[in-house]
mmCIF entry with sequence, helices, sheets and N, C-alpha, C, O atoms, coordinates in Angstrom:
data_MODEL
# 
_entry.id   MODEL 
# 
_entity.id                         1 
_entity.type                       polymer 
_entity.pdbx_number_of_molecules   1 
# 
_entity_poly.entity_id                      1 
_entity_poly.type                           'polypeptide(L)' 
_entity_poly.nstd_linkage                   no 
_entity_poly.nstd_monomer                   no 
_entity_poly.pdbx_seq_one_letter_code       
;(UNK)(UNK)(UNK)(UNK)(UNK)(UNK)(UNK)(UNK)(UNK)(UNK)(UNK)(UNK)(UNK)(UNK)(UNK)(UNK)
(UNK)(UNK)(UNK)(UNK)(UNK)(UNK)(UNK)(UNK)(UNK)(UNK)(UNK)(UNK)(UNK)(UNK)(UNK)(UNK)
(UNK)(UNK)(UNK)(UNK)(UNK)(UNK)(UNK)(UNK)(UNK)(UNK)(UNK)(UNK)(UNK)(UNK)(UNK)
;
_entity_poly.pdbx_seq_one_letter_code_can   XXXXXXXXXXXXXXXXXXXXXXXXXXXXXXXXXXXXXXXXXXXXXXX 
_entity_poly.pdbx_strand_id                 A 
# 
loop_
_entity_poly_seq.entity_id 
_entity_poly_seq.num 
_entity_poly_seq.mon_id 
_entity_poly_seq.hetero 
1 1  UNK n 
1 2  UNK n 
1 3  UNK n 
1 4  UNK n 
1 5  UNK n 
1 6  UNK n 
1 7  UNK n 
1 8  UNK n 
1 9  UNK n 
1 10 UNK n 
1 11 UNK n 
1 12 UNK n 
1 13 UNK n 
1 14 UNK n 
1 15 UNK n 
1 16 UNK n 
1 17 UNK n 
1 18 UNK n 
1 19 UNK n 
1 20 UNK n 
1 21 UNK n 
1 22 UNK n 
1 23 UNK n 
1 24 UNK n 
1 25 UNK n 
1 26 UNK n 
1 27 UNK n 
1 28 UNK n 
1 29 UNK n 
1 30 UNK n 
1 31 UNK n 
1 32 UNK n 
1 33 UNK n 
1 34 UNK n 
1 35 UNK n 
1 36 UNK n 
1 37 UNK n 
1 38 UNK n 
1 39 UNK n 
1 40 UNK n 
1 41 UNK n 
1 42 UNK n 
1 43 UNK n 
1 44 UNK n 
1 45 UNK n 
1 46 UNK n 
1 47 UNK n 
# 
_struct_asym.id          A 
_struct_asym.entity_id   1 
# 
loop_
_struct_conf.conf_type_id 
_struct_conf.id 
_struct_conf.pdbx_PDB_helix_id 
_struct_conf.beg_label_comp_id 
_struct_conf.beg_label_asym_id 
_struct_conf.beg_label_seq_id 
_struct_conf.pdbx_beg_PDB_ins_code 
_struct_conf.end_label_comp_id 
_struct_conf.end_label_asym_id 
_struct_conf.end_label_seq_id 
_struct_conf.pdbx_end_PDB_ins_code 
_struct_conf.beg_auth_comp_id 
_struct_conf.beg_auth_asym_id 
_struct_conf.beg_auth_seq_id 
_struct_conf.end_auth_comp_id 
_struct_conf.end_auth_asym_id 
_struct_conf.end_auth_seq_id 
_struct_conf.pdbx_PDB_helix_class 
_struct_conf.details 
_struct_conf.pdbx_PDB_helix_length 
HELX_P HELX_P1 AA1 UNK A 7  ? UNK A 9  ? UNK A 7  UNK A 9  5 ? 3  
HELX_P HELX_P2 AA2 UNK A 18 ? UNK A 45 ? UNK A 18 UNK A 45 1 ? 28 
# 
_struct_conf_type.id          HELX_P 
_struct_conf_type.criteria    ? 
_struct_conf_type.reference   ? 
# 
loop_
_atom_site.group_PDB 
_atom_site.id 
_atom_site.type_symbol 
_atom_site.label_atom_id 
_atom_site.label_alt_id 
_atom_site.label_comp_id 
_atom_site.label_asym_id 
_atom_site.label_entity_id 
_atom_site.label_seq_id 
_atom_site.pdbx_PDB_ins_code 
_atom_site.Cartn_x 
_atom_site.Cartn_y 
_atom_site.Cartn_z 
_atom_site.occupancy 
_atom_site.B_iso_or_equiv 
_atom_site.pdbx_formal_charge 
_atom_site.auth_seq_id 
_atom_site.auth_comp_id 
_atom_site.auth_asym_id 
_atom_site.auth_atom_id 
_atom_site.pdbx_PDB_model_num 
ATOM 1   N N  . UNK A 1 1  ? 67.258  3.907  35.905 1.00 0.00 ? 1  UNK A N  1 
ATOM 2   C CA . UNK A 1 1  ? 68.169  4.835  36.579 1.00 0.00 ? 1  UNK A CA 1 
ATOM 3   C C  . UNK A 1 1  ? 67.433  6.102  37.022 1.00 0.00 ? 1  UNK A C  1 
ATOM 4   O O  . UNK A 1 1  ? 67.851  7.236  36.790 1.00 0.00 ? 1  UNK A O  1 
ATOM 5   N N  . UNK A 1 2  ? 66.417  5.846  37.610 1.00 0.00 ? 2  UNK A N  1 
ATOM 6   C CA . UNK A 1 2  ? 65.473  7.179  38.088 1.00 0.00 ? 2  UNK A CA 1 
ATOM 7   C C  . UNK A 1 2  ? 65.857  7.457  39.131 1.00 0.00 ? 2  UNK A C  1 
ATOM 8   O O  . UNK A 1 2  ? 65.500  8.538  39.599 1.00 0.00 ? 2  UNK A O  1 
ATOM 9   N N  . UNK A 1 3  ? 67.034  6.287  40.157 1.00 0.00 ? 3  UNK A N  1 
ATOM 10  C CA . UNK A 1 3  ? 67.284  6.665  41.399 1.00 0.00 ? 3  UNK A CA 1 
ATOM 11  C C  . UNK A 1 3  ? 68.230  8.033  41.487 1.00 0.00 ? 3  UNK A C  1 
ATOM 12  O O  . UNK A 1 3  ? 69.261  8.259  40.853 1.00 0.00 ? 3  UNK A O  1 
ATOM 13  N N  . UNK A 1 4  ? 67.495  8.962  42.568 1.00 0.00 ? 4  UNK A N  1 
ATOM 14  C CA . UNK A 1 4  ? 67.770  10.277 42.136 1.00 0.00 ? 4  UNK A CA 1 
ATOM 15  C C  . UNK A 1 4  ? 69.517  10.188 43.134 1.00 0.00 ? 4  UNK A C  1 
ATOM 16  O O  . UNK A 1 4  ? 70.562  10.673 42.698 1.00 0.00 ? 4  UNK A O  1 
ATOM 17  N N  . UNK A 1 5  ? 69.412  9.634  44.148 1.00 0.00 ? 5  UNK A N  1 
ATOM 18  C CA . UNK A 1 5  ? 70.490  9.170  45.037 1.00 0.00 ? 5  UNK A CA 1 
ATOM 19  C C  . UNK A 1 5  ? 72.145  8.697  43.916 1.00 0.00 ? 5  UNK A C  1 
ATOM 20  O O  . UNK A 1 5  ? 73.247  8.615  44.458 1.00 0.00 ? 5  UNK A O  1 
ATOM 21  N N  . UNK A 1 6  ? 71.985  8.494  42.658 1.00 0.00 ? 6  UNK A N  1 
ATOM 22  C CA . UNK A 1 6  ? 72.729  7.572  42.085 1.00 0.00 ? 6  UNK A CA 1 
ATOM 23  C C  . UNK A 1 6  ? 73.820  8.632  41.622 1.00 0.00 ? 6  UNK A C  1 
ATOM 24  O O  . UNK A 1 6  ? 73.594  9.416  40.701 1.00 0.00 ? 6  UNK A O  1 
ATOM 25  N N  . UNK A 1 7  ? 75.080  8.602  42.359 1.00 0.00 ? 7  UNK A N  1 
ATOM 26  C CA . UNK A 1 7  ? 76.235  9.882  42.384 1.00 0.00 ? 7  UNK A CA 1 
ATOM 27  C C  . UNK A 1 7  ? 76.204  10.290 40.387 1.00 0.00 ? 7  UNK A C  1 
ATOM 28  O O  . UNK A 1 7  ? 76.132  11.420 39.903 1.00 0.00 ? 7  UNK A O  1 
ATOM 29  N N  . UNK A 1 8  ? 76.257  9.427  39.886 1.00 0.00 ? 8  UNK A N  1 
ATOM 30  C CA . UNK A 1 8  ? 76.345  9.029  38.636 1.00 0.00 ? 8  UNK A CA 1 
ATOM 31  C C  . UNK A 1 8  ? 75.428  10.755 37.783 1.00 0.00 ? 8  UNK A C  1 
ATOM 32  O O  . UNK A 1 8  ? 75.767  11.672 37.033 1.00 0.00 ? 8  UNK A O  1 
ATOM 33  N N  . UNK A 1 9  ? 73.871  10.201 38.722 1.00 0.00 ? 9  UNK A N  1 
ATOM 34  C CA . UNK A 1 9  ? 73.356  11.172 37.859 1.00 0.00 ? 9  UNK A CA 1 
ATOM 35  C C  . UNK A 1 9  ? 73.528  13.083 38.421 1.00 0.00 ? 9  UNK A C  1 
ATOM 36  O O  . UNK A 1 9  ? 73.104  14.049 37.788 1.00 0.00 ? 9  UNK A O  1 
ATOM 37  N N  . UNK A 1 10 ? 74.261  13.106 39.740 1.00 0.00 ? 10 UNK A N  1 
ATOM 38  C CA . UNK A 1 10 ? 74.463  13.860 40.500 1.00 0.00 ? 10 UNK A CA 1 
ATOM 39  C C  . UNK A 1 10 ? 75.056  15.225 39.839 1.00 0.00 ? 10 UNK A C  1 
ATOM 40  O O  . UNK A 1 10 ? 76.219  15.074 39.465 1.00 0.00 ? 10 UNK A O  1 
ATOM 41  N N  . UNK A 1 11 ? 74.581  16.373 39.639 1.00 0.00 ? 11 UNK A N  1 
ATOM 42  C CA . UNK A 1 11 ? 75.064  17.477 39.231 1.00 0.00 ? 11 UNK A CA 1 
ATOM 43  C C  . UNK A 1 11 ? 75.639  18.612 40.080 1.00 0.00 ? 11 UNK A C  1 
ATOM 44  O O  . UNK A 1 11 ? 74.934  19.357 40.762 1.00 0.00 ? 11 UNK A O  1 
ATOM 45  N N  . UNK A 1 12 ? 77.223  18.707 39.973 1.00 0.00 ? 12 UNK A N  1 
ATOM 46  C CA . UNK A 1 12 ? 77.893  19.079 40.351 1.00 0.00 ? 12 UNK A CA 1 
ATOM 47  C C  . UNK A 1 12 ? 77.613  20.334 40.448 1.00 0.00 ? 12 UNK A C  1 
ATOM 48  O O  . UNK A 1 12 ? 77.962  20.950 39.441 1.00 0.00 ? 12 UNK A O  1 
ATOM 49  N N  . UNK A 1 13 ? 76.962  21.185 41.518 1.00 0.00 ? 13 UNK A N  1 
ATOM 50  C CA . UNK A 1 13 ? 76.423  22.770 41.788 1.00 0.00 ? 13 UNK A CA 1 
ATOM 51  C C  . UNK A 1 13 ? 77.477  23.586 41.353 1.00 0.00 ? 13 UNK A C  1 
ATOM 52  O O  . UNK A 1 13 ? 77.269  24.478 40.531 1.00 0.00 ? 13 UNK A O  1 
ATOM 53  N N  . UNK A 1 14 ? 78.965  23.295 41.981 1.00 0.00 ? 14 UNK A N  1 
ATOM 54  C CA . UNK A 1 14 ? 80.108  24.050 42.106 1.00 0.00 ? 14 UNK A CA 1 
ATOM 55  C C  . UNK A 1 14 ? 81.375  23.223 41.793 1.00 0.00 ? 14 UNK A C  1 
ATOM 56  O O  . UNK A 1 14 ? 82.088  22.550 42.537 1.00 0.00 ? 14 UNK A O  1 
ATOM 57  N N  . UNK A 1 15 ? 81.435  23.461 40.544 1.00 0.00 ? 15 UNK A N  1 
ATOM 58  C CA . UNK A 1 15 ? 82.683  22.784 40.253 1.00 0.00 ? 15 UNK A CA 1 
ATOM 59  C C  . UNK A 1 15 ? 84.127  23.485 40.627 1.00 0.00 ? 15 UNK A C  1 
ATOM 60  O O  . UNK A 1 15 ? 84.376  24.677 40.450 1.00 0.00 ? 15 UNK A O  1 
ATOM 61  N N  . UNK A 1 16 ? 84.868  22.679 41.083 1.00 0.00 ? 16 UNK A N  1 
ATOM 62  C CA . UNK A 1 16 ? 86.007  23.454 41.855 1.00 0.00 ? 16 UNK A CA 1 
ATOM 63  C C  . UNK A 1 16 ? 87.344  22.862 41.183 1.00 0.00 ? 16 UNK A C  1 
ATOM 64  O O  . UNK A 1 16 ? 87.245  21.714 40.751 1.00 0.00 ? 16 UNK A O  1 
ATOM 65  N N  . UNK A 1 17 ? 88.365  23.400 41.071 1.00 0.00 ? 17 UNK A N  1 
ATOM 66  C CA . UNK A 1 17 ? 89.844  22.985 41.308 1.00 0.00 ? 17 UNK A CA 1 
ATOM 67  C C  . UNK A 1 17 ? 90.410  22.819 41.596 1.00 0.00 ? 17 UNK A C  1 
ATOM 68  O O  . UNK A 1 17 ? 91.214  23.749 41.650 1.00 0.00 ? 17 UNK A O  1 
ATOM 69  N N  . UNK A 1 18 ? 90.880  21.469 42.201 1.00 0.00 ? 18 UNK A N  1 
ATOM 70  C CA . UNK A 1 18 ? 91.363  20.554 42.932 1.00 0.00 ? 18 UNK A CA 1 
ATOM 71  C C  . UNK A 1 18 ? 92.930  21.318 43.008 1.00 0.00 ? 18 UNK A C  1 
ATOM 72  O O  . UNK A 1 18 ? 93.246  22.014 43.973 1.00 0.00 ? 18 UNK A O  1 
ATOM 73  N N  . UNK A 1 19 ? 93.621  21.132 42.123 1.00 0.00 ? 19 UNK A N  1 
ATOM 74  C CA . UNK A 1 19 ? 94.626  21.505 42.181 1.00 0.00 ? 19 UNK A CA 1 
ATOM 75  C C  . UNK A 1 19 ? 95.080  23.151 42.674 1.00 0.00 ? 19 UNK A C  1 
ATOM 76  O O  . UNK A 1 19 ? 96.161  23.413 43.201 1.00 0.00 ? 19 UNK A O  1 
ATOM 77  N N  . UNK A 1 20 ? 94.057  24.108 42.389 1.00 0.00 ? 20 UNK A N  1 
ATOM 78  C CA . UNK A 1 20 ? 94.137  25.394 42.369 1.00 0.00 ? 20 UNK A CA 1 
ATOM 79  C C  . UNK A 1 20 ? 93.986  25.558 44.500 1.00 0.00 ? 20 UNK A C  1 
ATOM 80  O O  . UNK A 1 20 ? 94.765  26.034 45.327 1.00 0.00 ? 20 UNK A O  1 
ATOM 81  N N  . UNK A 1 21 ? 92.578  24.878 44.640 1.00 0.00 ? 21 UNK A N  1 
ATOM 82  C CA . UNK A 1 21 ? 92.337  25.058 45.645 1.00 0.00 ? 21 UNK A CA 1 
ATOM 83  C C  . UNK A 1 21 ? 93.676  24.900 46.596 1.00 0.00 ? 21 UNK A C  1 
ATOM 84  O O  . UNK A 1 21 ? 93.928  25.699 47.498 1.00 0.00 ? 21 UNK A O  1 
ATOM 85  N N  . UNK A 1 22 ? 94.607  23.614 46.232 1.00 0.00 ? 22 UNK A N  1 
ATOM 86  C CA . UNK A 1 22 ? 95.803  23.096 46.996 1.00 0.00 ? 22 UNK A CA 1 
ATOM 87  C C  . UNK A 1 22 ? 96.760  23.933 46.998 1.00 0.00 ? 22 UNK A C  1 
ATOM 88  O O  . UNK A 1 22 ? 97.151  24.515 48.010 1.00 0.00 ? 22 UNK A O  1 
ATOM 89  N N  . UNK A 1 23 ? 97.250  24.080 45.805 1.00 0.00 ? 23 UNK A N  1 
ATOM 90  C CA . UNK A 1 23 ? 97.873  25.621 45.934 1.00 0.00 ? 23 UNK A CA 1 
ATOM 91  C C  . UNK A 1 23 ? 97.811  26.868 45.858 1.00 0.00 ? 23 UNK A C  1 
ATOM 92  O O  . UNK A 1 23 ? 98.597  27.656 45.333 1.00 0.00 ? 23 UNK A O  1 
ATOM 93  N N  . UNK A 1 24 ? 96.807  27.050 46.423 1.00 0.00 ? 24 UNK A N  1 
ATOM 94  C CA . UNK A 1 24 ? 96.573  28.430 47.094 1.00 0.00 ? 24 UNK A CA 1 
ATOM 95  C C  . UNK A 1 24 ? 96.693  28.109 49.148 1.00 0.00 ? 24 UNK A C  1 
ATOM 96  O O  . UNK A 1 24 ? 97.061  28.930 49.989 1.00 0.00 ? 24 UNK A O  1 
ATOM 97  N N  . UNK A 1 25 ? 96.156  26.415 49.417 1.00 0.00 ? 25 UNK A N  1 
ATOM 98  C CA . UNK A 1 25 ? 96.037  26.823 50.641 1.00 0.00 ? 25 UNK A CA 1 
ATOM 99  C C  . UNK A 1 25 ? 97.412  26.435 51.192 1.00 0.00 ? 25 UNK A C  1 
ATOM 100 O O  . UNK A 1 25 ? 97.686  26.827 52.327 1.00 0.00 ? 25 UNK A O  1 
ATOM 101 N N  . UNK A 1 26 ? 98.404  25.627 50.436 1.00 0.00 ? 26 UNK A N  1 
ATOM 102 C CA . UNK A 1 26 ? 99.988  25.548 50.431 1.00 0.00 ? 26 UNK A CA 1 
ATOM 103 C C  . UNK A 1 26 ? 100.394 27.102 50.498 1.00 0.00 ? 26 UNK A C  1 
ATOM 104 O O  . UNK A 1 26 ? 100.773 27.668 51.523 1.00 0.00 ? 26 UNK A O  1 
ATOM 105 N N  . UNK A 1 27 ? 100.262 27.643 49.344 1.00 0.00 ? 27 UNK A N  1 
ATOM 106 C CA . UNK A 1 27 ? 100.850 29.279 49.520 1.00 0.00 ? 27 UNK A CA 1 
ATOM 107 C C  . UNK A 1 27 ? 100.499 30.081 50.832 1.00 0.00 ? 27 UNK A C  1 
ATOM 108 O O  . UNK A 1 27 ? 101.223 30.520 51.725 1.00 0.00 ? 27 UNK A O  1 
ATOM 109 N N  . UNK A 1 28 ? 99.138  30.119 50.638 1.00 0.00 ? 28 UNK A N  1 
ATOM 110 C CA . UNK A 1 28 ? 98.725  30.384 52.271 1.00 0.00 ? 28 UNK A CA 1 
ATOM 111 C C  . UNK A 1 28 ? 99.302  30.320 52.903 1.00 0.00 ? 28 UNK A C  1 
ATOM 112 O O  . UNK A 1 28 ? 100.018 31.296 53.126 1.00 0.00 ? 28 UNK A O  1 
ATOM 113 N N  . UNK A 1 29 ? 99.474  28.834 53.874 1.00 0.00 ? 29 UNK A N  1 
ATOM 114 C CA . UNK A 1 29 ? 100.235 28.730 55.175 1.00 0.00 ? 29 UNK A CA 1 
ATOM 115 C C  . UNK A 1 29 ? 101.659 28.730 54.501 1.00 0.00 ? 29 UNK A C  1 
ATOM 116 O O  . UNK A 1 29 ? 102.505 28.860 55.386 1.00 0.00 ? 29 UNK A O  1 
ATOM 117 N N  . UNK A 1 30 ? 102.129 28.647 53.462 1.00 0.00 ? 30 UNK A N  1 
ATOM 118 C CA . UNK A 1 30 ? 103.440 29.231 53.442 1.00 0.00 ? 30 UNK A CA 1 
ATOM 119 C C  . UNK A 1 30 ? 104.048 30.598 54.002 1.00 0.00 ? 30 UNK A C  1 
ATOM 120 O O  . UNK A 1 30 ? 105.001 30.914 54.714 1.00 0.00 ? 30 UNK A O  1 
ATOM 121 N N  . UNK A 1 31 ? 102.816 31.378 53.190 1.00 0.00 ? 31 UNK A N  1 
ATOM 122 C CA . UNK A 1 31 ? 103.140 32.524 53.629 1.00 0.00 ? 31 UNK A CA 1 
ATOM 123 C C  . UNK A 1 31 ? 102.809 33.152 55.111 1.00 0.00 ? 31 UNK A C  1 
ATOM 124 O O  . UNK A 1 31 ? 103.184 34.252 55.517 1.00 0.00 ? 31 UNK A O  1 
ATOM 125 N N  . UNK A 1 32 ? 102.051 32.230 55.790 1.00 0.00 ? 32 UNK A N  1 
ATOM 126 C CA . UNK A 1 32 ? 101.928 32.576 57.560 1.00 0.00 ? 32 UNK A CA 1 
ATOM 127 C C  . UNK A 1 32 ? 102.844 32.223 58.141 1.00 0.00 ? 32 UNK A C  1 
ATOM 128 O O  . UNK A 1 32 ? 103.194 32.988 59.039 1.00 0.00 ? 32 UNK A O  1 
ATOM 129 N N  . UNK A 1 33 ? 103.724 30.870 57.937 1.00 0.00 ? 33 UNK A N  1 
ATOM 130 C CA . UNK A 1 33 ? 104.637 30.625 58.556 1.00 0.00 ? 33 UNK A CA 1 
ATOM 131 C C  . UNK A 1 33 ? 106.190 31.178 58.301 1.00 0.00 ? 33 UNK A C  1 
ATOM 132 O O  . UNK A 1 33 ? 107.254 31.030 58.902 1.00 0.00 ? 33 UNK A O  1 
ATOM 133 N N  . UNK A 1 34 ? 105.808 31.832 57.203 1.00 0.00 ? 34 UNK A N  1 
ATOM 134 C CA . UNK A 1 34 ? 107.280 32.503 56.781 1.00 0.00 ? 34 UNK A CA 1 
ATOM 135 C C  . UNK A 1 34 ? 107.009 33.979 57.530 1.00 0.00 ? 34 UNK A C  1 
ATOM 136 O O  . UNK A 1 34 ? 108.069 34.440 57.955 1.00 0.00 ? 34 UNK A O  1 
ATOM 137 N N  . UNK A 1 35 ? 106.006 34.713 57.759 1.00 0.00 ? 35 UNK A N  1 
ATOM 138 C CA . UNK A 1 35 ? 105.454 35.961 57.822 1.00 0.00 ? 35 UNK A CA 1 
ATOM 139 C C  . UNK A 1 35 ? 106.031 35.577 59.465 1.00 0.00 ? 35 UNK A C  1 
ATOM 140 O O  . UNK A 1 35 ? 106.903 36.149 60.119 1.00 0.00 ? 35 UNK A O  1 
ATOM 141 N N  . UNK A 1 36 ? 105.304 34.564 59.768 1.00 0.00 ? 36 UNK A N  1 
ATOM 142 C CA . UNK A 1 36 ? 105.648 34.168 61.811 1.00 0.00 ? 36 UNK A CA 1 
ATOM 143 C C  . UNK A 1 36 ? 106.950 34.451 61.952 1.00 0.00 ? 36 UNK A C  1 
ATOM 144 O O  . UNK A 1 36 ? 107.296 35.345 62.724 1.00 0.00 ? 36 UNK A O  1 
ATOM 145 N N  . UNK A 1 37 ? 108.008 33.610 61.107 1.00 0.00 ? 37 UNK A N  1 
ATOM 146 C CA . UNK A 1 37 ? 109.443 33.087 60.883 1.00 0.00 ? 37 UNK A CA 1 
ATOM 147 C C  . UNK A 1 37 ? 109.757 34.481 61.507 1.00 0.00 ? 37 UNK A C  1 
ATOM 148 O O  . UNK A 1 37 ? 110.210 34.777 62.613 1.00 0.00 ? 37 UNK A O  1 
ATOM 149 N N  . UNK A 1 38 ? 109.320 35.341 60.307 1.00 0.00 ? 38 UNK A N  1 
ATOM 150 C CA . UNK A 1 38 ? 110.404 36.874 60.484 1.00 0.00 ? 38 UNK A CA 1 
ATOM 151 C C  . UNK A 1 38 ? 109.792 37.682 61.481 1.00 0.00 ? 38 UNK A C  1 
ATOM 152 O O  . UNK A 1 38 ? 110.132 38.850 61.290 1.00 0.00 ? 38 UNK A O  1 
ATOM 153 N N  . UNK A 1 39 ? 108.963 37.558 62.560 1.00 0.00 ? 39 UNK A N  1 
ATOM 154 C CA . UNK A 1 39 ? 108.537 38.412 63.537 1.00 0.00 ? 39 UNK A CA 1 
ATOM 155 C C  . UNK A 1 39 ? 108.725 37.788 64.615 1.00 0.00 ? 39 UNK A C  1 
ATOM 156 O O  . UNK A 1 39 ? 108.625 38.386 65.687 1.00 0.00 ? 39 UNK A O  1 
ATOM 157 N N  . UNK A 1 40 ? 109.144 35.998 64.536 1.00 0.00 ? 40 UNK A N  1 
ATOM 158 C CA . UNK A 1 40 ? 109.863 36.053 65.804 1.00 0.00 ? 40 UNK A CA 1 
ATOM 159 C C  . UNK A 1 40 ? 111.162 36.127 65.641 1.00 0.00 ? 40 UNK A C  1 
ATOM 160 O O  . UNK A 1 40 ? 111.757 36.072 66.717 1.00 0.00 ? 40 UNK A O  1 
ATOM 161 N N  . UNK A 1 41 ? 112.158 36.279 64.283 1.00 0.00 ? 41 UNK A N  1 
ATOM 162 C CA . UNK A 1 41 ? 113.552 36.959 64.219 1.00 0.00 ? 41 UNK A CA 1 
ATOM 163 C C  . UNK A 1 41 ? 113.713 37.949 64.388 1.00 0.00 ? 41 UNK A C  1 
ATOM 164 O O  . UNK A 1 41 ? 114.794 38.296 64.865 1.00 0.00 ? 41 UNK A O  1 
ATOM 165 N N  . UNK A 1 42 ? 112.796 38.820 64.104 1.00 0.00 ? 42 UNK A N  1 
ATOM 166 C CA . UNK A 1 42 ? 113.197 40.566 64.672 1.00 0.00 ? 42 UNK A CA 1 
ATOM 167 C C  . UNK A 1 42 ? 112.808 40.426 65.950 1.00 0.00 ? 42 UNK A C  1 
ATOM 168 O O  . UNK A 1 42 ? 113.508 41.215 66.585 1.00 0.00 ? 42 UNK A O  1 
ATOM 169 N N  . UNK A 1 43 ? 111.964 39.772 66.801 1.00 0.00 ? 43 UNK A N  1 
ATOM 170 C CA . UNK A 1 43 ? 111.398 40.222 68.017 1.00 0.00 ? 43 UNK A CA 1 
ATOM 171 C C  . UNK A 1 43 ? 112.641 39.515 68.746 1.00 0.00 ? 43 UNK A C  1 
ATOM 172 O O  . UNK A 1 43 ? 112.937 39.969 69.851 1.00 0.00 ? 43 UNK A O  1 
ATOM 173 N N  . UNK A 1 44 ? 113.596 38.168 68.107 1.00 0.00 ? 44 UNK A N  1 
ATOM 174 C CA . UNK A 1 44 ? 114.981 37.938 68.620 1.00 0.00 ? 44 UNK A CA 1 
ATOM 175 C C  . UNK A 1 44 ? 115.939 38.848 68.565 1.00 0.00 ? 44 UNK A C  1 
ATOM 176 O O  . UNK A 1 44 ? 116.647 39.079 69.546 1.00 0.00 ? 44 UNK A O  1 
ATOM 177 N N  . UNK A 1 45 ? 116.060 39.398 67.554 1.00 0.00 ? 45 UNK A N  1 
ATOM 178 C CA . UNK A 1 45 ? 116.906 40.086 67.222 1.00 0.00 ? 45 UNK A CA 1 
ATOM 179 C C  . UNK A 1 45 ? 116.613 41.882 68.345 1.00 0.00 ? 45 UNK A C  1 
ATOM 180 O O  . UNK A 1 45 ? 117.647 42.508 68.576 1.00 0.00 ? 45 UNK A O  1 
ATOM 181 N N  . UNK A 1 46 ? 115.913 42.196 68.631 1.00 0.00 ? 46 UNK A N  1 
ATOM 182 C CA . UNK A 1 46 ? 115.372 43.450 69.028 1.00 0.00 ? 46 UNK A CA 1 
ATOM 183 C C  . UNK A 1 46 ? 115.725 43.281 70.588 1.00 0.00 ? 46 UNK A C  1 
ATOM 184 O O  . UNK A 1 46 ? 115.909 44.226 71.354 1.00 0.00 ? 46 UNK A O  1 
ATOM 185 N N  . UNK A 1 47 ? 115.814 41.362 71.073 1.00 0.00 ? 47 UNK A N  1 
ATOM 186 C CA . UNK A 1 47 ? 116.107 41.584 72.479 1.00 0.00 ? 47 UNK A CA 1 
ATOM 187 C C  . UNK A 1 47 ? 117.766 41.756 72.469 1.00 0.00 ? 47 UNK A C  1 
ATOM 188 O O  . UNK A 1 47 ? 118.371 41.963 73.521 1.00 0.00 ? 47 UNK A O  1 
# 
């Protein structure tokens, strides 16, 4: 098992959180499209 290619022996530089990463980028565009929501209701509301 010297093959250096072999995912197996592969060391993970940056281990990340799968789950964390998802909801944060869910919250994210939650919060752009809710932020959009209410600036094109006032910009309705204002005509």
């Amino acid at each position: 098992m010297s093959d250096s290619n072999n995912p197996e022996l592969h060391v993970n530089e940056e281990p990340s959180n799968d789950f964390m990463d998802t909801a944060i980028g869910f919250g994210a565009m939650f919060g752009f499209l809710f932020l959009m929501g209410i600036v094109a209701t006032a910009i309705t509301l204002v005509k």
